[in-house]
N, C-alpha and C positions, 0 to 999 in steps of 0.2 A: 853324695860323694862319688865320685868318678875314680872308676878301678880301669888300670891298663893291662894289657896282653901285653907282655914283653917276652924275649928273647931269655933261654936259662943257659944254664952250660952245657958240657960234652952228653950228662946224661939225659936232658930234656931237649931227646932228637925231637918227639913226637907232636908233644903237647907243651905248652907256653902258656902258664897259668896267668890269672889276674896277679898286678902287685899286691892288693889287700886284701883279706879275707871277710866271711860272714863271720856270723855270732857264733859257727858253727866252726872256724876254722878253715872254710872249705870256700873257695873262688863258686863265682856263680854263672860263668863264661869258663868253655875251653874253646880252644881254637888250633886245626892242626896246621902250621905252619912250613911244613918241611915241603922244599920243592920235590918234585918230579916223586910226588907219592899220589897213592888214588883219591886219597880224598884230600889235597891238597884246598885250603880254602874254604872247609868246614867248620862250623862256628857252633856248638852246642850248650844247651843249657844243663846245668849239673843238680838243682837245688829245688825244682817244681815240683810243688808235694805231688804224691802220686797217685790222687784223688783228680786230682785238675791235670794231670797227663789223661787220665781213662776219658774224664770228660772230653777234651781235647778228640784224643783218637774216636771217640763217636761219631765226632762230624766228620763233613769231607767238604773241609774248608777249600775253599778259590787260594791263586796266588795273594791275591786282595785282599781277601778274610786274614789270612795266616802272616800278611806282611803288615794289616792294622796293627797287631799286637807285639811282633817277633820280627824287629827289620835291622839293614843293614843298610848304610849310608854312607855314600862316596867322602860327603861334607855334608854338618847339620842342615837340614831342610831341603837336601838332595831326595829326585826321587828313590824309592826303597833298589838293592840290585837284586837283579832278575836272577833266580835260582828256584831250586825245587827245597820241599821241607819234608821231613820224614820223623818217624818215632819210633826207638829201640830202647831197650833197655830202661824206660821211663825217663830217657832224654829225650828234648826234643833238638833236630838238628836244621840245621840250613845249610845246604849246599850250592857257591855261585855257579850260573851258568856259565861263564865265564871266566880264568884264571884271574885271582885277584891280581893288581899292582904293587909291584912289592915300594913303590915311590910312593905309594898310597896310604896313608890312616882309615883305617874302616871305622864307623860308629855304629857298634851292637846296640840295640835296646830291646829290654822286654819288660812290657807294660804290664800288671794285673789289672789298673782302673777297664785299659782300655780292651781286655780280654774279656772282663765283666761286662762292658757295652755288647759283647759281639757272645757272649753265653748269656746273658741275663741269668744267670747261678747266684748272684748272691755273694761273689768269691769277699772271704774275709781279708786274704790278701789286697794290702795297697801302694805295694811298692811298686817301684819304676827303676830298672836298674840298666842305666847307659855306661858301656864302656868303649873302649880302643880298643883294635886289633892293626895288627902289623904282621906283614910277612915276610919271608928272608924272596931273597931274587934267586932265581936256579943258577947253579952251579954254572961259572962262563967256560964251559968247555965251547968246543966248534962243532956245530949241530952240522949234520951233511943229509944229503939225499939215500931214503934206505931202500926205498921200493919204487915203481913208478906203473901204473894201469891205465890201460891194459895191456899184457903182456902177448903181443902178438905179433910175430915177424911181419907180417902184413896187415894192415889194419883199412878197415872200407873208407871209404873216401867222404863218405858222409857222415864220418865220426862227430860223435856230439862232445863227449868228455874223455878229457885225462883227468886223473890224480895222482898229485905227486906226493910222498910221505917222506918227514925229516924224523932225523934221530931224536931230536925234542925240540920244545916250541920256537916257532921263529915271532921274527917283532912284528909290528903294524907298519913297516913298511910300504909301501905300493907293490906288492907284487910283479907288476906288472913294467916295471922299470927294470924288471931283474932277468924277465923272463921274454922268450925270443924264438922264433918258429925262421926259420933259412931254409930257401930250394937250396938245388945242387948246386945251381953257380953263387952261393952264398950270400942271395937276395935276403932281406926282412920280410918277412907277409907283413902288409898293411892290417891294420886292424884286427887279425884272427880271432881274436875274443872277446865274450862280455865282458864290460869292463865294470867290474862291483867294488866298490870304494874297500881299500884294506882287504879285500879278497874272501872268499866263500870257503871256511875252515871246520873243522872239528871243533869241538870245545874246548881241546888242549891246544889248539894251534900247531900238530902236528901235520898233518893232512889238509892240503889244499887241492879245489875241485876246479878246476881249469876248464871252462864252458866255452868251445867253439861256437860265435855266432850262427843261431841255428837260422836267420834273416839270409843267411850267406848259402849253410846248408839248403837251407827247403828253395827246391827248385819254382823257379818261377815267379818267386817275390821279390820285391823292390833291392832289399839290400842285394840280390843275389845274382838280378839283371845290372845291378848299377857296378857291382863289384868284382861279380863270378865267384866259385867257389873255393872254399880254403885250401882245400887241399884237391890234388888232379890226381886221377887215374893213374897208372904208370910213372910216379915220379918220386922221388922221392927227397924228402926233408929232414932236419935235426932241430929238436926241440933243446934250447940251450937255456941253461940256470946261470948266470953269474957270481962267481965265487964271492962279490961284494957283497951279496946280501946277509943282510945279519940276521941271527937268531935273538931270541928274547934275552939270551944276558949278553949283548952286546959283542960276539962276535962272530967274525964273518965263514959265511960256509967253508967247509975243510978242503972244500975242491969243488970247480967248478963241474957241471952236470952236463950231460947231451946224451939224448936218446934218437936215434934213428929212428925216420917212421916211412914204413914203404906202404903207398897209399895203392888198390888196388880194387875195384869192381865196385860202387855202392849199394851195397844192403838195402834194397827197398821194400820189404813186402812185410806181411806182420810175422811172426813165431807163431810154429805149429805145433802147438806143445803133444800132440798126439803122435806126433814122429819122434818124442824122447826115447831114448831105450834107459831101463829102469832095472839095476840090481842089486839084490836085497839081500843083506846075510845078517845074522848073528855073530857076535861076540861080547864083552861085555856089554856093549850097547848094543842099539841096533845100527845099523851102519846102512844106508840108500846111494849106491850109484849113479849118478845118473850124466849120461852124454845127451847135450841139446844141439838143435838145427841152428842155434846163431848163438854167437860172442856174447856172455848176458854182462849187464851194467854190476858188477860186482858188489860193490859196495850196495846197494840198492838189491840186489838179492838178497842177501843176507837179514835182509828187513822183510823180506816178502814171500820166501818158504817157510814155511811150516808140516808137519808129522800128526794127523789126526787118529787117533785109535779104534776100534770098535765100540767103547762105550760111549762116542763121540765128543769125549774133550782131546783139544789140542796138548798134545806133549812137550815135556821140555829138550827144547835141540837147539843145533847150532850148523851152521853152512862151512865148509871147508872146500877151497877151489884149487883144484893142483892148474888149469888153465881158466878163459871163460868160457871154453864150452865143457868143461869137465869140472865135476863138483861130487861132494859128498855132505849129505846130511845125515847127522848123527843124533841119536836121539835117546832117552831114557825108557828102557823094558816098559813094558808092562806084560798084559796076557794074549793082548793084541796077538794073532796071527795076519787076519786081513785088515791092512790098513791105508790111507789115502795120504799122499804129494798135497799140499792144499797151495794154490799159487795164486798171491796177489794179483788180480788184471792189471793193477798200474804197472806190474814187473817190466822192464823196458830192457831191450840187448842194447850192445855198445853204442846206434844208430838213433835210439828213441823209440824203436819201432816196439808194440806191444805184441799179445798174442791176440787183439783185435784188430789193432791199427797197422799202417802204415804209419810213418811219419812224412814221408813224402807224397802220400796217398791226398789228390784233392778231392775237394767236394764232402768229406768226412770233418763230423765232431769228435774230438776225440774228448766225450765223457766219459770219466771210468763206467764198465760196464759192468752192474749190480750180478752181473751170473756169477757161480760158484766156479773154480776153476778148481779141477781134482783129478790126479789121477789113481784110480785103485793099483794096488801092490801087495805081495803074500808075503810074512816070514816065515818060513819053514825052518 
């Protein structure tokens, strides 16, 4: 019997139970439905005894393992959607990678036969229980441009990325129909960017990563002798959004966008991270300052510092950037007084350039390189 996810009333913001119940009274799917929440698009199980959750969390099932049993389906016989799965509370959950469609019917299933094939346990359970899920569409307010990176009056001329961030998720649009780079006498640039079908986003579709053809950047190669560089020395442009672009509930940005970009010197050489100045204080946290020698790729920091302690595990922190060359990492006490900056070598400033590589460097591979990057630091 096929039980549905529907829609409740004013008090069932969260959760949007099955229509029919178990033997139990109790739906065997929840699903949280409510737009522009964190776990929008979560689909959890409520009724798994909690002998075959334990089993379960033993393994460390593949996406492949965990979507044999536990999948989600565009339409019957669709491949499963690609998300992560997780277990709390002796539920077990799926989260898509991707906002669901709110035009969309999802088909939940969770197998015991076919969980049995993949535990060979014996499970006495042999139900199969498929249902529907449906989601509400986000709210049709008018999504606009909130932030734009990197924030820098002058930016090198051999810029590799912008990112541009909206108030909430825009559509599957072409980006690229929307968006527009003009010199001073308010020419179009030809080509300026990779062109990536639907565009290079966050998982909520807030944040789009806008990739100047680096063919055009790197000096010397084909696209850059047939075409010359995007952006010149001394000149300057206006990166324009057009207000027609629509966001995900169908309407169109609140204002059109333009950012000036004064292009000036190109950055070519790698980061010398031994030229950072680094300070360290106390307060509830611990708190690291630190000023670098180049514009770092922001978003992509934030992935790539980390806070290591004396007893040598890595602590839990986070990056805060008041510019890109000015940053703070924060981090949770311990007893630590001397502790180490630990910096991913892929880290890249706003140009590509690493703290091995150049990016306009020829003659170089640029395979990440296995050395430890660190710098030592005291709390006092």
């Amino acid at each position: 019997m096929k039980r549905i996810i529907i829609k409740g009333g004013p008090l069932c913001l969260l959760y949007f139970f099955l229509l029919s119940s178990t033997a139990f009274g109790q739906s065997f799917f929840t699903a949280k439905t409510l737009p522009n929440t964190p776990d929008y698009g979560t689909i959890t199980t409520r009724l798994v005894p909690e002998e075959i959750v334990r089993l379960i969390e033993r393994q460390n099932f593949s996406f492949k393992e965990w979507s044999s049993f536990f999948y989600v389906q565009a339409t019957p016989g669709a491949p499963a959607v690609l998300g992560t799965y997780s277990i709390a509370d002796n539920h077990l959950s799926f989260k898509p990678k991707f906002l669901p469609d709110p035009k969309v019917q999802y088909y939940v299933t969770f197998s015991y036969p076919k969980l049995d094939v993949l535990l060979n346990e014996n499970i006495a359970e042999e139900a199969e229980f498929t249902d529907i899920a449906s989601f509400d569409p986000p709210e049709a307010s008018q999504p606009e441009v909130i932030s734009f990176i990197p924030r820098l009056e002058e930016v090198p001329a051999n810029l590799l990325r912008f990112y541009v961030y909206f108030s909430s998720p825009m559509s599957l649009q072409n980006p690229y129909d929307y968006i527009t780079i003009v010199d001073e006498k308010g020419g179009e640039l030809v080509d300026p960017f990779v062109i990536i079908p639907e565009g290079l986003w966050n998982i909520n579709h807030t944040r789009l990563t806008l990739l100047l053809h680096p063919g055009r950047v790197k000096q010397g190669v084909g696209p850059n002798v047939a075409m010359g560089d995007v952006l010149k020395a001394g000149n300057s442009y206006t990166l324009e959004i057009s207000r027609e672009w629509k966001g995900a509930s169908g309407e169109p940005l609140k204002a059109a966008f333009s950012q000036t970009i004064n292009a000036t010197n190109p950055l070519e050489r790698a980061m010398n991270i031994n030229s950072w100045a680094l300070r360290a204080e106390r307060k509830n946290v611990g708190v690291l300052h630190v000023v670098t020698d180049h514009p770092l790729d922001q978003p992509l920091a934030k992935r790539m510092l980390f806070i290591r302690g004396e007893n040598g595990q890595v602590l839990p922190s986070r990056v805060e950037f008041d510019s890109p060359e000015k940053f703070r990492l924060l981090w949770q006490l311990d007893d630590s007084e001397t502790l180490e900056m630990l910096i991913d070598p892929r880290l890249e400033d706003v140009c590509g350039n690493t703290p091995h590589y150049a990016f306009d460097l020829e003659g170089t591979e640029r395979t990440p390189s296995r050395e430890e990057l660190k710098l030592e630091f005291r709390l006092d």
